[in-house]
C-alpha positions in Angstrom: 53.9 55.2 123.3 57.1 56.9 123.9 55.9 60.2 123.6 53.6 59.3 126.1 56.4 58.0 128.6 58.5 61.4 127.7 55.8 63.5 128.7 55.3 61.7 131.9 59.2 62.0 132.4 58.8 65.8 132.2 56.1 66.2 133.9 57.2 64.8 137.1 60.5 66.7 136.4 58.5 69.8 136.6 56.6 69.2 139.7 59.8 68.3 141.4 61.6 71.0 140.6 58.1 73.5 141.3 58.3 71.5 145.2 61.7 72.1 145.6 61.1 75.7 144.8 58.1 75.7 147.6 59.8 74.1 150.2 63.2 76.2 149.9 61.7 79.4 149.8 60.7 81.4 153.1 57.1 81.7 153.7 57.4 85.1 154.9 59.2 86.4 151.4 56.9 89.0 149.9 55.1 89.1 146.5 56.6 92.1 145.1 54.3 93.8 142.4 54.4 97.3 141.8 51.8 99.3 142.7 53.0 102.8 141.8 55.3 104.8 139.4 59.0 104.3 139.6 58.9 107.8 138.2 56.7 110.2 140.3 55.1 107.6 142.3 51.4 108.3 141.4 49.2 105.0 141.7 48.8 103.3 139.0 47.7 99.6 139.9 50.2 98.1 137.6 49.5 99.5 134.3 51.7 102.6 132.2 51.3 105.8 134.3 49.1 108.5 132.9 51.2 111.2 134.0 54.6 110.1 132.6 53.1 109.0 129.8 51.3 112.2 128.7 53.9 114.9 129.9 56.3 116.6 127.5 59.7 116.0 128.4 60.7 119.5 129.8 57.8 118.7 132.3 58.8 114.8 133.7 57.9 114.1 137.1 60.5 114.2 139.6 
């Protein structure tokens, strides 16, 4: 039974901190999620870059 009430205790916990977090933060902050190489900037919809990946090192992207 007390594991019960301790896992109620955090759980509210958590969904007060998770509305806190909601209410203090702007609603016009953007979702950053990168979309291209850091590298040579080819698209690459969020997964390992072909071209980096692949390339000898005397030929890295700029």
């Amino acid at each position: 039974m007390v594991i019960i009430w301790i896992g109620i205790g955090i759980g509210i916990l958590l969904a007060a901190i998770l509305i806190k977090k909601i209410i203090t933060t702007s609603p016009r902050t953007p979702l950053k999620f990168g979309m291209r190489c850091n590298k040579c900037g080819y698209k690459t919809n969020g997964l390992k870059c072909p071209r980096c990946e692949n390339a000898p090192d005397h030929q890295r992207w700029k």
